[in-house]
Structure formats: C-alpha cells, structure tokens
C-alpha positions as CSV (number, residue, x, y, z in Angstrom):
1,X,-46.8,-66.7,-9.3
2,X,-45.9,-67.7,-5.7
3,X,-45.0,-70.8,-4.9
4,X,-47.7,-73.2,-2.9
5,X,-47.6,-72.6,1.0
6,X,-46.3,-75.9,2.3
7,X,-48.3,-77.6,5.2
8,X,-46.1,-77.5,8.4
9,X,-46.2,-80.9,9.8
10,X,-48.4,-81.1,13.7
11,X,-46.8,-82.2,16.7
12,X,-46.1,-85.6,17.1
13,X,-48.8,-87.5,19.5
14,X,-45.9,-88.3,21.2
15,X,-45.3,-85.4,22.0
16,X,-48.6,-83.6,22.9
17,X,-49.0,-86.4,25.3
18,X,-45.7,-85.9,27.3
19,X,-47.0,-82.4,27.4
20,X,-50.5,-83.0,29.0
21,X,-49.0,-85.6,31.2
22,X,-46.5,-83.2,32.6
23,X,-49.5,-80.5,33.2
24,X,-51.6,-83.4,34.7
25,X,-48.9,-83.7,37.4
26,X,-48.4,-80.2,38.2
27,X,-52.6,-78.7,38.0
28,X,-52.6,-78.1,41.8
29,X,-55.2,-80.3,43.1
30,X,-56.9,-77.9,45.9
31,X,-57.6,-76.0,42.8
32,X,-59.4,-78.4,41.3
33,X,-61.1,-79.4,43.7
34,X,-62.4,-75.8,44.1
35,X,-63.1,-75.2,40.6
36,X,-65.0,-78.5,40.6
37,X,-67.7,-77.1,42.4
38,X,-68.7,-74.5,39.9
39,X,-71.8,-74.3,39.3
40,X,-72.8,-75.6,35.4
41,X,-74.5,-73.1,33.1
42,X,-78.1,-74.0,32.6
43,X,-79.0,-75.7,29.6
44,X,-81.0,-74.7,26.7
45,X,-82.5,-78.3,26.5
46,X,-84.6,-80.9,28.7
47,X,-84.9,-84.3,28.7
48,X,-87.5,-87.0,28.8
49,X,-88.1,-88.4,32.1
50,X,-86.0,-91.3,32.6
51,X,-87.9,-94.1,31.1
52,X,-90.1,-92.5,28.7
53,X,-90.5,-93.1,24.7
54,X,-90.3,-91.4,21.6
55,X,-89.3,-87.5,21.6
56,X,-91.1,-85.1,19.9
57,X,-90.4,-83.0,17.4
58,X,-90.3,-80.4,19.7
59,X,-88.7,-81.5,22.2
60,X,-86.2,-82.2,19.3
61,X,-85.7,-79.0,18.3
62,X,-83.2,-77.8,21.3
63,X,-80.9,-81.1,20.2
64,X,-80.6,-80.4,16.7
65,X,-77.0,-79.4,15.9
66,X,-76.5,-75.8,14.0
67,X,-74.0,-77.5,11.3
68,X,-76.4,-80.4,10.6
69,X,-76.5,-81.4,7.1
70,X,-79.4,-82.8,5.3
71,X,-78.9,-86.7,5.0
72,X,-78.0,-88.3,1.7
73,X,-77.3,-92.5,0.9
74,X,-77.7,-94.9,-1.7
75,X,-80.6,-97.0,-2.5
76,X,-80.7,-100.0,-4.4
77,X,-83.5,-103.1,-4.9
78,X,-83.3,-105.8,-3.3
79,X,-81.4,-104.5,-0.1
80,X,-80.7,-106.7,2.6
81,X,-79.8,-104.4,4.7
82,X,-80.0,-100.3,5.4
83,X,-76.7,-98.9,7.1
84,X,-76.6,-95.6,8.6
85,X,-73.3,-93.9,9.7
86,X,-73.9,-91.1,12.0
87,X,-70.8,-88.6,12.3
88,X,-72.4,-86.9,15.6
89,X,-71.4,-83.8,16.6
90,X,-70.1,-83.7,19.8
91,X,-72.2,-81.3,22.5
92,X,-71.5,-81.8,25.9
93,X,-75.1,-79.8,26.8
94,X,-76.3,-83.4,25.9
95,X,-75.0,-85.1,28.8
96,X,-76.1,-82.5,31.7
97,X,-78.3,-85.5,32.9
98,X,-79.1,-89.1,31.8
99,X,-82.4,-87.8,30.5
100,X,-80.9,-85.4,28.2
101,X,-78.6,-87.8,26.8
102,X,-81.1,-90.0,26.6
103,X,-83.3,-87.4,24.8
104,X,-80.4,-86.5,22.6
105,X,-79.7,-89.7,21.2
106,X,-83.1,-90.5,20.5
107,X,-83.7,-87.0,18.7
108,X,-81.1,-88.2,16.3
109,X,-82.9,-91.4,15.7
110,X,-86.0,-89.5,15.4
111,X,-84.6,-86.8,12.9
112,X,-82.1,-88.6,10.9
113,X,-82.9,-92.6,10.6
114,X,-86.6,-92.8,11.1
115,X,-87.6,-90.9,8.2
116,X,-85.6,-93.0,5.8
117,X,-86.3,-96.8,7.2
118,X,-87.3,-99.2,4.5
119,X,-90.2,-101.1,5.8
120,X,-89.0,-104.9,5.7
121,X,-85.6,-103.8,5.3
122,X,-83.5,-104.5,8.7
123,X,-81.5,-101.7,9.4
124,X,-78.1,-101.5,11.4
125,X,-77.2,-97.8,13.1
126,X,-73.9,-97.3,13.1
127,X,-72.5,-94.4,16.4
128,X,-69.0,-93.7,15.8
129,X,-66.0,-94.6,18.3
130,X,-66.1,-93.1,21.8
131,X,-69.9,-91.5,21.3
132,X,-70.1,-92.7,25.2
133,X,-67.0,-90.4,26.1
134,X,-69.5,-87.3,26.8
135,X,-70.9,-89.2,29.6
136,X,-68.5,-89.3,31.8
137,X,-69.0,-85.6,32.3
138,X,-72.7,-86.2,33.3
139,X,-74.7,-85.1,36.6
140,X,-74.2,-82.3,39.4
141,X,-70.3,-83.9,40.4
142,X,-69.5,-82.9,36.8
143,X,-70.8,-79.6,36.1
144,X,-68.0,-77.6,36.2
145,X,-66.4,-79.6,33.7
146,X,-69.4,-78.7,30.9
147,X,-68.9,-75.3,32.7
148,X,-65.4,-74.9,31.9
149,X,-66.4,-76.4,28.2
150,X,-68.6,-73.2,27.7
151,X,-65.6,-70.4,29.2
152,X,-62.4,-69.3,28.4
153,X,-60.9,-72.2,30.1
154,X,-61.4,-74.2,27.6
155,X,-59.2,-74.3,25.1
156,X,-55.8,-72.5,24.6
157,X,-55.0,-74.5,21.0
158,X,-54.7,-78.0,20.2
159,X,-50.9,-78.2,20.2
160,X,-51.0,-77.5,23.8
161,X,-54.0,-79.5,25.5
162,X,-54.6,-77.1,28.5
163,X,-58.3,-77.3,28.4
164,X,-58.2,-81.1,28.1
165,X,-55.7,-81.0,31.4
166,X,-57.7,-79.2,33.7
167,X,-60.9,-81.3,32.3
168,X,-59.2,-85.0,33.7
169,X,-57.8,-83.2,36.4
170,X,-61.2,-81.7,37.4
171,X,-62.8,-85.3,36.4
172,X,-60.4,-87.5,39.1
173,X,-61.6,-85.1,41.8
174,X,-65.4,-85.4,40.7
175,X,-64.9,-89.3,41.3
176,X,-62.5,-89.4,43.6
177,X,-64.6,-91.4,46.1
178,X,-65.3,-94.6,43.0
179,X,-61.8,-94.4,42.2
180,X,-61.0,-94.4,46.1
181,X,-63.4,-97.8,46.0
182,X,-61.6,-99.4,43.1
183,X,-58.2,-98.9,44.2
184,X,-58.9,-100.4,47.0
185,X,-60.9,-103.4,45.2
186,X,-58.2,-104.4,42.5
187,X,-55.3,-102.6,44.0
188,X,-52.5,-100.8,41.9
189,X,-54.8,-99.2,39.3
190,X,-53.2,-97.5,36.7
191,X,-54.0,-93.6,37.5
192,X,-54.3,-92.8,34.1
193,X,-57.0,-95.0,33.8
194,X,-58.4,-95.0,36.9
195,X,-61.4,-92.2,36.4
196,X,-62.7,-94.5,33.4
197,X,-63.3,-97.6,36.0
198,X,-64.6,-95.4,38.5
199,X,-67.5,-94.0,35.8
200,X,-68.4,-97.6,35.3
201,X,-72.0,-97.1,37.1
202,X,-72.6,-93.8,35.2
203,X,-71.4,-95.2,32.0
204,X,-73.9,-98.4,32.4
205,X,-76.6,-95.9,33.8
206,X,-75.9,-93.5,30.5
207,X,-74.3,-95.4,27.7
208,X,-75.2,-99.0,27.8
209,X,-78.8,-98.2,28.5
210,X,-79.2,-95.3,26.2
211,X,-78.2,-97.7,23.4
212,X,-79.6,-101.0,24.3
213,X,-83.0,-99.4,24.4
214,X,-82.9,-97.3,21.0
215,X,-82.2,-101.0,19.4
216,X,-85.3,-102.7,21.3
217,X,-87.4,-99.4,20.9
218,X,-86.4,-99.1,17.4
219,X,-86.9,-102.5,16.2
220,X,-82.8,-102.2,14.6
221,X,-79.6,-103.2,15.2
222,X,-77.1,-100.4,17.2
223,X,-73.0,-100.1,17.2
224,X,-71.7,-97.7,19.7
225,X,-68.4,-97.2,21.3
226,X,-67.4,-96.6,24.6
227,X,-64.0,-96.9,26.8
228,X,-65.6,-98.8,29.3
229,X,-65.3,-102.3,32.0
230,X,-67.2,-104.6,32.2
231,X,-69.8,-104.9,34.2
232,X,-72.2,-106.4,37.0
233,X,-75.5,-105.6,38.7
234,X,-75.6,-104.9,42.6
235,X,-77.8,-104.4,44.6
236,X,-76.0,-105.1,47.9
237,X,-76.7,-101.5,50.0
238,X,-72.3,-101.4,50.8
239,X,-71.6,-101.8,47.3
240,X,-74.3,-99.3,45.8
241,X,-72.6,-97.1,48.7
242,X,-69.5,-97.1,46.9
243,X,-69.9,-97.7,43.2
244,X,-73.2,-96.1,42.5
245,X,-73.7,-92.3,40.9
246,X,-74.2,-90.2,44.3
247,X,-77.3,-89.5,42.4
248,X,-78.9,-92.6,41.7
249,X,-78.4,-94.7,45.0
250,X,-82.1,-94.5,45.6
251,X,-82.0,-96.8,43.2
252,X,-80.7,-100.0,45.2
253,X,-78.8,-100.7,42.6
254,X,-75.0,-100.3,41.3
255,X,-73.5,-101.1,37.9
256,X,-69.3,-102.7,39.3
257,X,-67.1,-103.2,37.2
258,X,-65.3,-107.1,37.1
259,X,-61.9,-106.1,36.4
260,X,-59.4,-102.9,36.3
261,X,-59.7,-103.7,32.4
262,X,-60.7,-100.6,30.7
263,X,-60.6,-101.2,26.7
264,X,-62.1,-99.2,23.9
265,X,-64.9,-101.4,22.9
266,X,-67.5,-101.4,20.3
267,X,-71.1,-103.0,20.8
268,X,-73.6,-104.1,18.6
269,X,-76.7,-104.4,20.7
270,X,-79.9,-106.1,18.6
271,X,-84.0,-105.6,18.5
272,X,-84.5,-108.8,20.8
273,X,-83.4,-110.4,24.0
274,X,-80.3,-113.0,23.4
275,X,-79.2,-113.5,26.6
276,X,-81.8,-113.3,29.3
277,X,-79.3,-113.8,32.2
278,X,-77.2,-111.4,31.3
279,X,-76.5,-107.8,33.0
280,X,-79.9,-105.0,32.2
281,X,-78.7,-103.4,29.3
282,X,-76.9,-106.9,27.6
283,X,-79.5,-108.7,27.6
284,X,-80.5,-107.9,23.3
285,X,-76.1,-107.4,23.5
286,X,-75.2,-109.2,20.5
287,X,-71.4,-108.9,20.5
288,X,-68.5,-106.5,21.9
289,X,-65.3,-105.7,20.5
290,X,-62.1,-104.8,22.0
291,X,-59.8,-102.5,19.8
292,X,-56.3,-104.0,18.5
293,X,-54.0,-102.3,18.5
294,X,-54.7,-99.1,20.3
295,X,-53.3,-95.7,19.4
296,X,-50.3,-93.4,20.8
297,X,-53.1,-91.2,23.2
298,X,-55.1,-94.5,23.9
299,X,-52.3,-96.2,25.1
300,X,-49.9,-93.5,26.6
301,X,-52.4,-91.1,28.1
302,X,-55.4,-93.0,28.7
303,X,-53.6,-96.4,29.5
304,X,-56.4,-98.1,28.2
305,X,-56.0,-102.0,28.5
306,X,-55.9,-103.2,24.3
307,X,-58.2,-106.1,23.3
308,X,-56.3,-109.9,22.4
309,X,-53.7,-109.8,19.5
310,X,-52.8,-113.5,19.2
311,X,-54.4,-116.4,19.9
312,X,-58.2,-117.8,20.3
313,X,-59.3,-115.0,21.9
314,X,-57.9,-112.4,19.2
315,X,-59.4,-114.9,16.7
316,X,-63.4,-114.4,18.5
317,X,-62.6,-110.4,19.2
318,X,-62.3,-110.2,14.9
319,X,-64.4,-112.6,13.9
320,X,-67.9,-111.4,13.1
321,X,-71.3,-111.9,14.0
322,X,-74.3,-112.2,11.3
323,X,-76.9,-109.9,10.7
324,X,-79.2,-109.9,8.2
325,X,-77.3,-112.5,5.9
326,X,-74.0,-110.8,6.7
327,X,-70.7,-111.5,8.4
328,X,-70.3,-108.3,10.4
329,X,-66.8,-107.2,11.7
330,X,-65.5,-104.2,14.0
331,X,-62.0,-102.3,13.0
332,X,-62.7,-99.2,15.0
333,X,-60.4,-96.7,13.5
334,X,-56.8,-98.4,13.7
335,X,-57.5,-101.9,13.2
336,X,-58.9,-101.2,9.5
337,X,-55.6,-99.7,8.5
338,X,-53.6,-103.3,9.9
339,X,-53.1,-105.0,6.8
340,X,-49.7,-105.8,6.9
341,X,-48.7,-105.3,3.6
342,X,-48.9,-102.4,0.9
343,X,-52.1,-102.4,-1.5
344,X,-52.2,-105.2,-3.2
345,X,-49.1,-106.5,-2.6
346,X,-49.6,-109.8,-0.2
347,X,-46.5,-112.0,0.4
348,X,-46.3,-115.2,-0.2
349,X,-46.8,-117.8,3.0
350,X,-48.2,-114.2,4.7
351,X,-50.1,-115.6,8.1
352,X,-52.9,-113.0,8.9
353,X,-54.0,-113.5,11.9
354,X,-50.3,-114.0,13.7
355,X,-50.4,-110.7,15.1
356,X,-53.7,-108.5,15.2
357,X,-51.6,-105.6,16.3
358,X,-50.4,-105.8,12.5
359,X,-52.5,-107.7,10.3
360,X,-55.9,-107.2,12.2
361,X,-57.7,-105.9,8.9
362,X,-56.1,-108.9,6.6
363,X,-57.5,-111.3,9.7
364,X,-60.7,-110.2,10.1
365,X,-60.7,-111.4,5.8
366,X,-59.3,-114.3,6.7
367,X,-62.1,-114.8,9.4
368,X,-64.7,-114.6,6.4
369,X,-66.1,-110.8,7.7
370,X,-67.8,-109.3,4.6
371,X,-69.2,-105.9,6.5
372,X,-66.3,-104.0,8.1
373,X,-67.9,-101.4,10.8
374,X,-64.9,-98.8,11.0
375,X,-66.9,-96.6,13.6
376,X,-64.0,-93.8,14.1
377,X,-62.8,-90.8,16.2
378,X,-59.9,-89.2,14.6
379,X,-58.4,-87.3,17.4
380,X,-56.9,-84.5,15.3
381,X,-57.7,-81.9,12.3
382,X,-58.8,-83.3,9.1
383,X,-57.7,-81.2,6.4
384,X,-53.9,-81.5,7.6
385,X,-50.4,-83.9,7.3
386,X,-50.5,-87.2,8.9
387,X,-47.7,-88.6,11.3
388,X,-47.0,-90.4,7.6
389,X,-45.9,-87.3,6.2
390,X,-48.7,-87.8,3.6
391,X,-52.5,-85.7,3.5
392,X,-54.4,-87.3,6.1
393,X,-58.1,-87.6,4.1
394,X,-55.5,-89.8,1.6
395,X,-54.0,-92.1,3.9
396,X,-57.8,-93.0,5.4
397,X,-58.5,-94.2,1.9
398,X,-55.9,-96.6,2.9
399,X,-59.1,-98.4,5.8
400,X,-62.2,-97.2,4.3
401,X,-61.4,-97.9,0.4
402,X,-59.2,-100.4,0.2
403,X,-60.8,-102.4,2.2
404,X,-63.6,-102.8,-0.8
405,X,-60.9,-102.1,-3.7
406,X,-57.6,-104.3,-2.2
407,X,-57.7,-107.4,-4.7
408,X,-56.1,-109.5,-1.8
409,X,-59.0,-109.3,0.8
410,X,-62.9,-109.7,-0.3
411,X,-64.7,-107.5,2.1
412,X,-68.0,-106.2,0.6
413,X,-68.7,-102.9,2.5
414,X,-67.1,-100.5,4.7
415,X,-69.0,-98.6,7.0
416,X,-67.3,-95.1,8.9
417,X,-68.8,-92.8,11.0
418,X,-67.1,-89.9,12.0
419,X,-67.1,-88.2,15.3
420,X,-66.7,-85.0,15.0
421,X,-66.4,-81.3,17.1
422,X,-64.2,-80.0,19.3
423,X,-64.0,-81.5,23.2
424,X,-62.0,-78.9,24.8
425,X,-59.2,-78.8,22.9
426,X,-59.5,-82.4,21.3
427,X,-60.1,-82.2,17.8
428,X,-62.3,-84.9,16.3
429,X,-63.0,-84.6,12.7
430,X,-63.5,-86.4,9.6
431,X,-65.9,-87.7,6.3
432,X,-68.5,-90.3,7.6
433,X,-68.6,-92.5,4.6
434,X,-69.8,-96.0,3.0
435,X,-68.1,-97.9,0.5
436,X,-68.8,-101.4,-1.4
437,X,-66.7,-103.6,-3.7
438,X,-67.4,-103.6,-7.0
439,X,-69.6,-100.5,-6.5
440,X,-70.2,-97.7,-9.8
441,X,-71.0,-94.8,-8.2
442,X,-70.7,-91.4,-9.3
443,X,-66.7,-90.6,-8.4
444,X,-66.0,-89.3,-5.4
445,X,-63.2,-88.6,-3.2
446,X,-62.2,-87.4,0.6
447,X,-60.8,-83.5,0.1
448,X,-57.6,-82.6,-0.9
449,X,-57.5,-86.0,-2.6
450,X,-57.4,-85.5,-6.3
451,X,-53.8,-86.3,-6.8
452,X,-50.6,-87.1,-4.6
453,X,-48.4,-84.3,-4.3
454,X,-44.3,-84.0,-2.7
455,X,-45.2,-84.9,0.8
456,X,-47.2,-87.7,0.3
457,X,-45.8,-91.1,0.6
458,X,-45.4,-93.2,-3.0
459,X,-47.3,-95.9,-2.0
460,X,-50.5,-93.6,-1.6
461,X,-50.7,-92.6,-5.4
462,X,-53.6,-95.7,-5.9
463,X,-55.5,-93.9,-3.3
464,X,-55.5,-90.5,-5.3
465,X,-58.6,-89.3,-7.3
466,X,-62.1,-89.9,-7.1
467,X,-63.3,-93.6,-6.3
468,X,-66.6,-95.3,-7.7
469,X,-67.0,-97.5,-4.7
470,X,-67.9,-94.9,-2.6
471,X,-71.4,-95.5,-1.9
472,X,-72.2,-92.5,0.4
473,X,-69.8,-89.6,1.4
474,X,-70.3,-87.0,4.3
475,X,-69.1,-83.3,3.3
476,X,-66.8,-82.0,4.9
477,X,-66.7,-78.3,6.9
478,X,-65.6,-76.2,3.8
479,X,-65.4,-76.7,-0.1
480,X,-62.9,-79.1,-1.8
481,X,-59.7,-77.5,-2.7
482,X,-56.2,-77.0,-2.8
483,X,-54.4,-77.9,0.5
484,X,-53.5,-74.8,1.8
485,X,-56.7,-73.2,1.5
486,X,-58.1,-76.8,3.3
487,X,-55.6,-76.6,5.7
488,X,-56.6,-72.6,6.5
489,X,-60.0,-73.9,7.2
490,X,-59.3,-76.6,9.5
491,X,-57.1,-74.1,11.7
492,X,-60.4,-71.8,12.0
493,X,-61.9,-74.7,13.0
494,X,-59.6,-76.2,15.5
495,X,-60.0,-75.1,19.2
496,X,-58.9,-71.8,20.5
497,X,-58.7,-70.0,16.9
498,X,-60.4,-67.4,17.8
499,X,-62.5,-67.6,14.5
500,X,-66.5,-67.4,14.4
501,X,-65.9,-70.5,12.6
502,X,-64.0,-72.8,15.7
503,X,-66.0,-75.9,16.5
504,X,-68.2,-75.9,13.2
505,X,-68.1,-78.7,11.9
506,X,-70.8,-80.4,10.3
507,X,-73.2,-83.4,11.9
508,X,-73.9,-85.7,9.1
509,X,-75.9,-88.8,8.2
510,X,-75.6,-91.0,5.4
511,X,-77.0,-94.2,4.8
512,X,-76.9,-97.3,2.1
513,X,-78.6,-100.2,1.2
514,X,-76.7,-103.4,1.0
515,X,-77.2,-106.3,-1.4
C-alpha cells in the first residue's frame, strides 16, 4: 500500500502578486495598445434593448451556463424570509454590452429564483462578491480583452498570472482617456487602482443599474458586490466629455465618481424608493458596505482603499439594516473569518469592535446582526491547502459554520454565495451554502472535510465532519473524496490545464427559508 500523495502547498499570494506586478511593469505598452484593438469574437447571445422587461425563456437559453445544477434549499412554515445564494459562473460573453449583461442577470432571476418565490414570503437575492468585476471588460474599447479570454492568450497557469497581466494592461489602455481625466481631477491616483475609478460611468451604467432594477422589477431585496466609487450624476456636456463611456455620451449624462476611493463594497438595494434624491440607481439603495479588512491581492495588487476599522464609522459600516424582521449584516469573505479568538474560546474583558481589521465578525455580534451575508469570491482552487497550512473547504467552516455554531456569538444564519469559474487565470471557486443556528438538518459537510488530517491546523478539528446546521449546500465540481483525488480535480479545473475539464465548474442556486 503506498503511502497518501501529500498536497504541495500553492504559492504564497505574496508572492504571485510580486510576480504580476513585475510583468505589469515590463508588458510593453505599444503592444497593448495594438492588441487592444482586436476585434472581439461575436457572441453566441443578445440582449434586450436597454430598458426592456422580463426575458424570455428563449432568449434565456443562450445565458444558461453548461455546468448549471438544478437548484435545491430548505423550506420550512412560517418563513419570514426566502434567501437565495447564487454562486454564478463567471462568463465574460455576458458583458459584451450593457444589454447582455442586463439580459444575463435577469435570465438568472428568471431561471433560478422566480420559479421557487413563496408568494407572501419576502425574499432577499443574494450575488456573490465582485459579480460587477465582468463589467469592467464591457463595450467596443474592451473587446480585445473578452477576445484574449476566448484564445491562447489567456491563461498560461494560475501560479503565473500572465493572462491576468496582459488583461489590466490591455484594460489601462482601453481607459486611458477616464483615467487621464481622474488623474488630473484628484491628482496622485494610485496606478494600481486607477482603471477601477476610471470605469466608474460604465460600472454605474452596468452594475448599479442592472441590480437596482432586478430589486424594483422583482418586487425583492438584491446584494451585489462591486469594487467601485462613489458616485454622482452629470450632465454638464465637459464632464460627460471626459467621464462618460465613449459609447453612451449621447446620453447627456455621466456617472463621476466623488473621491479616488475605490473599496470592495457590497449593496443591498430594496423593491421601493428610500431615498428620492439620491443618485438613479440609489434611489431603492438601502445600504452599502465597505470590506474590513481587505485581502493580500485586494490590497497589494488592486490597492483598493479598505472600509473604516475603528471608530463610528466602522461601527455604521457593520452594523445591519432590517429586512423582513431581521438584523442583516455584510462580512464579504474576510471579515466573517475576524473573530479574534479561537472557537469558542472568548477572553475575558475581549472588546469586539476595537479593531474591525481583527474582530469584525465578533462586532458585527456585538452590533446585534442576526443574518450574516458572507457573499464571497475565493480567488484560488477549492479542493487545495490554505495559506494556514490546513484544507481550505475546512478552514471556511471557520466563517460560514461557526458563525451559527460558535457559543460566544448568536448569529442565526449565514448566507455564502460563491463566485465561481475561471477569469483568465484567476481562479474563483467554492460551495455556495446556508447555515442556521440550532438547525437539524441531514449532516453535511464542504469536501475533503470528514476528518482533520497532518497538515491541518489543531484548532480546526471542531470544524471536521458533517454539520446539521447546514441548511443548504452547493456541490461542488467532482465527488467527495480523499484529498489527493480532490486536489487532482481542482488542477483539471484550474486555468491553463490543458484538460477538457478547465473552467467547469458548476453554477449553483440554493435557497432557504428563514424563521
């Protein structure tokens, strides 16, 4: 009997970022500014006209992603509330043009949530973390970015972000003239940034509207994440000159951003107008989160600006909003992990909400939040080791179970979508999944997860083994297993295997009613 294959450890973050920061300085600019002119493939899909309603179901169709799985959840009497956490799939044949996107998002409503509302029921849609980042590759100045998504180009592997290179390179010289505006505007703009500010319009144009009107059209309540600025309406002709999409300045109208702040926020827009003065597309806004802390990439390659750790201001960005009877709260990704303290195991005199950058999750407790909404991108193969050492699926049991099984905080639910698919070579993957305190569910448990083995870190053993309090669990891209064998399958997955398997990963839907 051999002995089992150990799992080789990934590159450090760190490190994959010092790489694609040294290729972003060397990609020789003429060249991308000739390769930026490709011409994009033609899509398989159209869109509604801007503006329109409902999609059909065949106009559907072309959206649907291969690896869509049919939608599970967990009903109960006497719900409250109906959650849906929707791990989309990542496409970037979606955002050829603000109609498809529009179209695309809407098919998902259409397909996936629609069929199972509760009439009576309010029900809250949950996108996961950064489903606005597809955008930014929208319209003719981008096509040869979704060009190069489709070729060779690429992806070489994710240990060696190529693709993703020559995609932000190609990106700065598609809005070199906003970012030429905004530089000029706020002066000394961080360059690693500086792309995200100058997408403001197309991001307002795209994302902010897109989800605004599924909530009002719908009749629910929408999260969705996007790294984006703030934002006002213009319609003065010099300012729609510089700021507005090239493509849309018939219009009359640009969406500028307020500040060089770009964070990675999360929205929760509602059914009806709040705030009548407001920007289009906030008006039915009902609250916006800045993430605290901010990861390694986030902070290091992006040079995103992170949302208030101390203070009033880190007290109103945790604190929750109500719907439907609940207090609702956003940890996207990060934040849900900040306890600062092992399982169960609170100090004495412990002061949660001294630092959000460590204790964000124990705050938002302390802030009386009983509905976490962990919406989540995990940059990086599921089925591997985490930077802990320890099996990644068992170390997120350490945000989206004990946040509903930790005896020192009292949050009722967990909510997690998962983005998945591969962006260039960017993995995102993981288990949507919904959990509630108290909860005696059929046992179930992430992959890979049935018991701690060597490399795993002690602490995780009450994470180990299947969990009652999982009310709802995505599946994941190949049968549970042992390690290696899990580990095999996420390399076929991973960009630039080679294997008729890369990129398929599985779109999911599951819902949950809450009592």
């Amino acid at each position: 009997m051999t002995a089992p294959r150990r799992i080789s450890r990934p590159l450090g973050r760190g490190a994959r970022l010092a790489r694609l920061l040294a290729l972003l300085v060397v990609v020789p600019w003429t060249l991308v500014a000739v390769t930026s002119q490709v011409p994009g493939l033609i899509s398989t899909v159209t869109g509604a006209p801007d503006g329109a309603g409902r999609p059909t179901a065949a106009e559907c169709a072309g959206y649907r992603s291969p690896g869509r799985v049919p939608v599970t959840g967990h009903t109960a009497p006497g719900a409250k509330l109906r959650v849906f956490a929707i791990g989309y799939h990542l496409n970037l044949d979606h955002a050829e043009s603000y109609e498809t996107w529009r179209t695309a998002m809407r098919c998902l409503m259409e397909d996936t949530v629609v069929p199972h509302l509760t009439p009576g029921v309010p029900a809250l849609v949950v996108f996961p973390e950064d489903i606005g980042l597809p955008t930014i590759g929208l319209g003719v100045r981008s096509a040869g970015v979704r060009a190069q998504a489709k070729g060779p180009a690429r992806a070489a592997s994710d240990a060696v972000p190529l693709g993703m290179a020559g995609a932000l390179a190609q990106l700065n010289v598609a809005y070199a003239p906003q970012i030429a505006a905004y530089q000029a505007k706020f002066g000394g703009l961080d360059p690693r940034k500086q792309v995200f500010l100058a997408a403001t319009d197309t991001f307002v144009r795209a994302f902010s509207r897109t989800f605004s009107e599924i909530a009002r059209d719908y009749g629910v309540y929408v999260v969705a994440g996007n790294n984006q600025a703030r934002y006002r309406v213009s319609r003065d002709p010099a300012e729609v000159a510089l700021f507005a999409d090239p493509a849309r300045r018939a219009t009359g109208t640009a969406y500028v951003a307020t500040s060089p702040r770009v964070t990675n926020s999360t929205f929760l827009w509602g059914p009806h107008e709040v705030a009548p003065d407001a920007p289009e597309f906030e008006r039915n806004l009902l609250f916006r989160n800045e993430k605290v802390p901010l990861t390694a990439l986030e902070l290091d390659l992006l040079g995103l600006d992170e949302g208030p750790a101390t203070g009033p201001a880190a007290l109103a960005n945790a604190g929750g909003v109500d719907v439907a009877g609940f207090t609702v709260g956003f940890a996207t990704s990060l934040p849900a992990f900040q306890y600062g303290y092992p399982f169960g195991r609170r100090p004495n005199g412990f002061e949660p909400c001294a630092d959000l950058r460590v204790s964000y999750a124990a705050c938002q407790d302390h802030l009386g939040v009983d509905l976490m909404i962990q919406a989540d991108a995990n940059p990086g193969r599921w089925a591997t080791a985490a930077q802990s050492g320890g099996w990644q699926p068992l170390e997120w049991m350490g945000s989206t179970w004990r946040a509903v099984a930790d005896p020192t905080v009292g949050f009722r639910y967990n909510v997690t979508p998962m983005l998945t698919g591969n962006l260039f070579d960017l993995v995102f993957d993981g288990q949507s999944a919904i959990t509630g305190r108290g909860a005696q569910q059929p046992p179930r448990r992430y992959v890979g997860t049935a018991a701690v083995e060597g490399a795993d870190p002690a602490e995780y053993a009450v994470y180990a083994g299947p969990k009652p309090e999982f009310l709802a669990l995505s599946p994941w891209a190949g049968p549970d297993g042992d390690r290696a064998g899990l580990a095999a399958t996420a390399a076929e997955l991973a960009p630039g295997s080679g294997s008729p398997r890369e990129n398929a990963y599985p779109e999911s839907v599951v819902y949950a009613d809450l009592t």
